[in-house]
Residue frames relative to the residue before (quaternion, step in Angstrom):
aa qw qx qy qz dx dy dz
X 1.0000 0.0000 0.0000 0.0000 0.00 0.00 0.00
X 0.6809 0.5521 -0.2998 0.3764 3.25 0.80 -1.04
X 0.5042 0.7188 -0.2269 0.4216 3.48 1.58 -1.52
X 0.6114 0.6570 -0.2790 0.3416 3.07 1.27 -1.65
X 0.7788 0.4940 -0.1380 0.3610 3.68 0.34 -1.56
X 0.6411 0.5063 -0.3333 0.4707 3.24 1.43 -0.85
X 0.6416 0.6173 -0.1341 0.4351 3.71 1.57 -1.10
X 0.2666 -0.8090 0.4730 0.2252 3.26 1.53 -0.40
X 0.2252 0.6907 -0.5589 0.3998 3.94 1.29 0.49
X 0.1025 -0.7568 0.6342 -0.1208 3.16 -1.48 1.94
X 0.1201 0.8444 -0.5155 0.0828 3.26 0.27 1.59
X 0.6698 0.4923 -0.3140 0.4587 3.60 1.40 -0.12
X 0.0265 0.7603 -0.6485 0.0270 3.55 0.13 1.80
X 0.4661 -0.7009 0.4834 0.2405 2.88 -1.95 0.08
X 0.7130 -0.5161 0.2979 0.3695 3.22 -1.11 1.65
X 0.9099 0.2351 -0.0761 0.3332 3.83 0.63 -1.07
X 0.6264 0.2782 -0.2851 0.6701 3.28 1.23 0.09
X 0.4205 -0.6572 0.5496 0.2987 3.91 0.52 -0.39
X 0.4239 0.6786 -0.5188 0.3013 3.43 1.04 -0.03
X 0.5470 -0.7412 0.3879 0.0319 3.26 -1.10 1.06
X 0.1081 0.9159 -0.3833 -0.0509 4.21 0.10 0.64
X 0.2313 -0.7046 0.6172 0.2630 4.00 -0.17 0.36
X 0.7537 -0.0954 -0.3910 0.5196 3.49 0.21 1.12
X 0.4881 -0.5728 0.5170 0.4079 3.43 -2.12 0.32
X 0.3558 0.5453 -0.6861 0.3246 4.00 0.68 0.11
X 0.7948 0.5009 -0.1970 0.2802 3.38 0.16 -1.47
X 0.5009 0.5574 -0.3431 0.5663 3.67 1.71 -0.83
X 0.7150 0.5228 -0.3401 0.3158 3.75 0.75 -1.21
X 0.5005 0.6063 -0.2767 0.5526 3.51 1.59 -1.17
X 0.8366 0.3286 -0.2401 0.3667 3.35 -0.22 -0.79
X 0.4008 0.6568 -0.4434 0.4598 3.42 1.31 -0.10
X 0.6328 0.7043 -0.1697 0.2732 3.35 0.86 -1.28
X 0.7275 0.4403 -0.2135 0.4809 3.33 1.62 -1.21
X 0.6649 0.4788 -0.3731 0.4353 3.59 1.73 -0.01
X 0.4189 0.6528 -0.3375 0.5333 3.52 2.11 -0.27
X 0.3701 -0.5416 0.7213 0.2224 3.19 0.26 -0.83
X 0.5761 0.6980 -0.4014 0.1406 3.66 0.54 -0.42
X 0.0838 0.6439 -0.7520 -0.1133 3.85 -0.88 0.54
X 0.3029 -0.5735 0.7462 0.1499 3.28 -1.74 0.76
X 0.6988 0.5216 -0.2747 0.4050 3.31 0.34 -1.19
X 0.0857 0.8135 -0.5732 0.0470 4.01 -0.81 1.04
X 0.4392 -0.5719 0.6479 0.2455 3.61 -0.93 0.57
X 0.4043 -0.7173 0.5665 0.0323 3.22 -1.16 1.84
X 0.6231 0.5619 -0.2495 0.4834 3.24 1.35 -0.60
X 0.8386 -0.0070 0.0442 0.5429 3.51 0.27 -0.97
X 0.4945 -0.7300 0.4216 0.2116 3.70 1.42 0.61
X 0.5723 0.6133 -0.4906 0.2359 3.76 0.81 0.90
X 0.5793 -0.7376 0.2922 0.1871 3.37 -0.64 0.93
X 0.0080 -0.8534 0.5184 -0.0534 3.70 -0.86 1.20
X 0.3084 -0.7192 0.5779 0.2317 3.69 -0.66 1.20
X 0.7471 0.2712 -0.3319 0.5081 3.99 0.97 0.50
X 0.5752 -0.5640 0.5070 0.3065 3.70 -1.49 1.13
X 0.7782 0.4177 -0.2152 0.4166 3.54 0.74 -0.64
X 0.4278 0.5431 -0.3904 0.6079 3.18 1.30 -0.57
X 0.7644 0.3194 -0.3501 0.4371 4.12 -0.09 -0.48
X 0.4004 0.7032 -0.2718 0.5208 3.21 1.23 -0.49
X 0.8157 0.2065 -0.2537 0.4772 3.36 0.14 -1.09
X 0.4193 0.6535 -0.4837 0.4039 4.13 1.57 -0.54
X 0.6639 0.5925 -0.3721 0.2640 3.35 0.61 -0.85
X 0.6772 0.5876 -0.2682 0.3525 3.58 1.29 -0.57
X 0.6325 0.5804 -0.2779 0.4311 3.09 2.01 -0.07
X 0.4093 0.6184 -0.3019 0.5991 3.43 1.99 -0.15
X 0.8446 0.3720 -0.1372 0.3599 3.46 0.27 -1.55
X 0.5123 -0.7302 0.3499 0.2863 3.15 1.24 0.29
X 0.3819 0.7191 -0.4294 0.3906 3.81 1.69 -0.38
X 0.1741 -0.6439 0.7441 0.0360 3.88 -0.82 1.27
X 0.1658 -0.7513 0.6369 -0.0487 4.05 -0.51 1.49
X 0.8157 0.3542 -0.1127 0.4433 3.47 1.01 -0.93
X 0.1797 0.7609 -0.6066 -0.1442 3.93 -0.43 0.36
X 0.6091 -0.4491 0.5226 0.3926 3.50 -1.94 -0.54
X 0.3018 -0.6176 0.7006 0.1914 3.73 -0.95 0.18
X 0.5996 0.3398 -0.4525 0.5660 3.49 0.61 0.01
X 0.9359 0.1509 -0.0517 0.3140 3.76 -0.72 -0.82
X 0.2622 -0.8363 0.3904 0.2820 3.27 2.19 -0.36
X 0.2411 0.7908 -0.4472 0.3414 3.34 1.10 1.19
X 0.1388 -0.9027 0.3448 0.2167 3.79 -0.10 0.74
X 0.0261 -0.7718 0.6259 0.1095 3.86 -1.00 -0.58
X 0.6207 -0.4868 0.5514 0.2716 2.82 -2.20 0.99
X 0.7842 0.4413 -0.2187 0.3773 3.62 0.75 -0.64
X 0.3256 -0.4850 0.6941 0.4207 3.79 -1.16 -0.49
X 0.8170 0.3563 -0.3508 0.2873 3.24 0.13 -0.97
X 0.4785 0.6086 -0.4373 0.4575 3.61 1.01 -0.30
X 0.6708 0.6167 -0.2331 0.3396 3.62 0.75 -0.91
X 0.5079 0.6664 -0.2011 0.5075 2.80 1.88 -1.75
X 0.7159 0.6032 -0.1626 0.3119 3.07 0.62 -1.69
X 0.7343 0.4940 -0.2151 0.4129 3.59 1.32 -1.61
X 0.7348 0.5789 -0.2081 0.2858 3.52 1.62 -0.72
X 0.4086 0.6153 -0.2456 0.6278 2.60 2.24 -0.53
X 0.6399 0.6337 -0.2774 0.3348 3.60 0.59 -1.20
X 0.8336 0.3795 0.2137 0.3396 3.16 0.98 -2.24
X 0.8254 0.1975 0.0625 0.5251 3.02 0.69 -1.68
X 0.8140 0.4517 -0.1802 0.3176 3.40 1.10 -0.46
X 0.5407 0.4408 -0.2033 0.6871 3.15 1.82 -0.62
X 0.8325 0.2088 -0.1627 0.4866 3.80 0.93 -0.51
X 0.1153 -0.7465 0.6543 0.0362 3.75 -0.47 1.45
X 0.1979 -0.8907 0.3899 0.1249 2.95 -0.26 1.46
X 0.7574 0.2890 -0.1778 0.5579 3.62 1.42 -0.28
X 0.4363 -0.7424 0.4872 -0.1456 2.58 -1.17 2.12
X 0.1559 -0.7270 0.6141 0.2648 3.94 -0.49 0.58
X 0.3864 -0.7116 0.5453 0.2167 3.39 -1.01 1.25
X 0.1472 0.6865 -0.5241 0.4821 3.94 1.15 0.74
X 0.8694 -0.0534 0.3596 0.3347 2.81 -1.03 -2.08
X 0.3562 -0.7950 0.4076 0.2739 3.45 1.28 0.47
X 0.3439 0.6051 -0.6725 0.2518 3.93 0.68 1.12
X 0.2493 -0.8532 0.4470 0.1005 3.22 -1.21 0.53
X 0.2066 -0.9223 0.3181 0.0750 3.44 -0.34 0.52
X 0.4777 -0.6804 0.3626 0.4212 3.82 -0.47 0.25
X 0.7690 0.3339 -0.1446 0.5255 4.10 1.11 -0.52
X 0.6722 -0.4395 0.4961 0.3300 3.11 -0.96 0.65
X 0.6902 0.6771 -0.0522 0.2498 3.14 0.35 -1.72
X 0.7537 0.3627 0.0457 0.5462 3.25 1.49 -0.96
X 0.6290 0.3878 -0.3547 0.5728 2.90 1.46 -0.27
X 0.6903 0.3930 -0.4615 0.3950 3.57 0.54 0.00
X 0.2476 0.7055 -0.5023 0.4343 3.56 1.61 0.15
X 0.7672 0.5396 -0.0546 0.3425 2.88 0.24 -2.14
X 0.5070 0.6136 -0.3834 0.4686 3.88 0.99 -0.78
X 0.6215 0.6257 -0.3594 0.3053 3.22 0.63 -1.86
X 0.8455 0.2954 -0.3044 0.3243 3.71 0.49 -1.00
X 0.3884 0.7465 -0.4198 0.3401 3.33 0.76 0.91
X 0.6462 0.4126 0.0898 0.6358 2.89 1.43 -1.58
X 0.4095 0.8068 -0.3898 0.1715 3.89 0.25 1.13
X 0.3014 -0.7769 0.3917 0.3901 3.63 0.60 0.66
X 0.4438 -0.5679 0.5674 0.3982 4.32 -0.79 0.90
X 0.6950 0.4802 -0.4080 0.3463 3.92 0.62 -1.31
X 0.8186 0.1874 0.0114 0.5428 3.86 -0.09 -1.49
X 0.4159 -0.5477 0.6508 0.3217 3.94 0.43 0.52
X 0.2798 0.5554 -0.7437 0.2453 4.32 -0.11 0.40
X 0.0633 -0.6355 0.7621 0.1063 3.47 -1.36 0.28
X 0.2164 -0.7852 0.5800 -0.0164 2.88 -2.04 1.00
X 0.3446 -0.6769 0.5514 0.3450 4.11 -0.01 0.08
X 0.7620 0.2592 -0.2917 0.5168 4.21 0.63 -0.15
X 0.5494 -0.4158 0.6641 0.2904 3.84 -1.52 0.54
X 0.7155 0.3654 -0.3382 0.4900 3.86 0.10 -1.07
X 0.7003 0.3960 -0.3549 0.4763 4.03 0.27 -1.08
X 0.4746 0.6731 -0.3728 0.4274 4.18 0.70 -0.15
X 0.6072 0.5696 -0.1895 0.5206 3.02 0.83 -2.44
X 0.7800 0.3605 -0.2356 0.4540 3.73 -0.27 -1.76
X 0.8574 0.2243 -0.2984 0.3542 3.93 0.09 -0.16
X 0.2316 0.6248 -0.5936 0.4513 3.69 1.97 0.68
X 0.5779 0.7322 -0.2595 0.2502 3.94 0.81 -1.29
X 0.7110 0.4468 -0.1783 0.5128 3.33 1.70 -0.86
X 0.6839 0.5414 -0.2924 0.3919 3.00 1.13 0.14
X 0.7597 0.2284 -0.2121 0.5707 3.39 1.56 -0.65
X 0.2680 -0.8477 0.4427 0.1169 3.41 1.74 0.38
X 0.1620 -0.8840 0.4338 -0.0644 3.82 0.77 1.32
X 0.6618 0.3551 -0.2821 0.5970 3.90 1.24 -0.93
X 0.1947 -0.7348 0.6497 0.0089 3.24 -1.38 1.42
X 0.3109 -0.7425 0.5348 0.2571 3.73 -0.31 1.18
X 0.2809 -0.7663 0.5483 0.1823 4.35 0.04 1.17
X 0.7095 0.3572 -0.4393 0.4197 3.85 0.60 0.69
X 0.8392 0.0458 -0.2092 0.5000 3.56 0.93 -0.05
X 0.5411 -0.7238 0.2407 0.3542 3.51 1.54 0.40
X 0.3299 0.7899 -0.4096 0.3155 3.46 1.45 0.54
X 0.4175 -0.7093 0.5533 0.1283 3.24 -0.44 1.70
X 0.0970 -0.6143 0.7812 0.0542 4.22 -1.53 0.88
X 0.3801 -0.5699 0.5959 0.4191 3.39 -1.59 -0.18
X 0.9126 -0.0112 -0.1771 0.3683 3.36 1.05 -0.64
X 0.7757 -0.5044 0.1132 0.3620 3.44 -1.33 0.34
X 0.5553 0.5574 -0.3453 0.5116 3.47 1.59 -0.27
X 0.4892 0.5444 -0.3968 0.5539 4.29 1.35 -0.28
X 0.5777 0.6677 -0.3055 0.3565 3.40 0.70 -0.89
X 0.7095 0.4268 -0.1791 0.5314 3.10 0.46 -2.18
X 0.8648 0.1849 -0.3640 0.2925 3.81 -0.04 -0.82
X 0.3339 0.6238 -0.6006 0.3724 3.42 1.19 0.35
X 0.7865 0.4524 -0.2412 0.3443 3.62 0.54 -1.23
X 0.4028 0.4444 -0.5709 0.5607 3.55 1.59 0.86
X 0.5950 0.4795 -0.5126 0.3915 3.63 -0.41 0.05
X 0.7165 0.4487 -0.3197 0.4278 3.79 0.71 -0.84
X 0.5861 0.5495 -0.3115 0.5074 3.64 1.83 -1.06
X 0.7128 0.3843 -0.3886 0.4396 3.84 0.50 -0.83
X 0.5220 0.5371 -0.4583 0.4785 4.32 1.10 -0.58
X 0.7106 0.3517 -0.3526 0.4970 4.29 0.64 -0.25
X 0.6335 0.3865 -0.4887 0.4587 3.61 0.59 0.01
């Protein structure tokens, strides 16, 4: 018997479809789908299952237990398949955030601001930014444009400048 499983030897077919099984648990199960048969019943609300686990899993819809959630919206369920159902439903057919750029669109928050980042890249230090304005203000450190005309100290911007140039006003008083 044991030999059997490792050999993959199908000697338990079925009487009505001829379909073939290398065990009779599995011949006995499938019998089931030409029976119609569920053994298996919910005490609670008396609905019928051809699988112990399959009722098992009914139970989570009585008990109020939420086994499954989304990673997108962290929504829960008694089911997988309800989940299955919400991502298909929700999250997959519908990307719900859009970069107003380049209209890609995306299913998380999360990713689109990922995604911003490449819009907004300094040519000098590859830094990346999510605003045009926050780009602009740190392009500034690189070519540092305000020259301080008493000791030649280079700012990026024009407001570094000015208070650098208290330090030179308070060294004449």
């Amino acid at each position: 018997m044991h030999e059997q499983l490792h050999t993959k030897e199908k000697r338990f077919v079925c009487s009505i479809c001829d379909k073939a099984f290398a065990q009779i648990s599995t011949l006995k199960f499938h019998l089931q789908t030409h029976t119609k048969e569920k053994p298996y019943v919910c005490d609670i609300c008396n609905k019928e299952f051809s699988r112990k686990y399959t009722l098992t899993r009914h139970y989570d819809t009585h008990s109020g237990i939420r086994r499954y959630s989304c990673d997108i919206c962290m929504k829960t369920f008694t089911q997988k398949e309800s989940l299955d159902r919400h991502m298909k439903s929700l999250h997959i057919l519908k990307k719900t955030y859009t970069c107003r750029l380049c209209s890609k669109s995306f299913i998380k928050q999360s990713l689109l601001q990922t995604h911003r980042l490449e819009h907004f890249a300094c040519e000098e230090c590859d830094k990346k930014f999510t605003k045009a304005s926050d780009l602009k203000s740190h392009c500034l450190t690189h070519s540092r444009p305000y020259v301080c005309d008493v000791c030649n100290k280079t700012f990026p911007r024009d407001c570094d400048l000015k208070r650098h140039s208290q330090v030179h006003n308070k060294k004449k008083l």
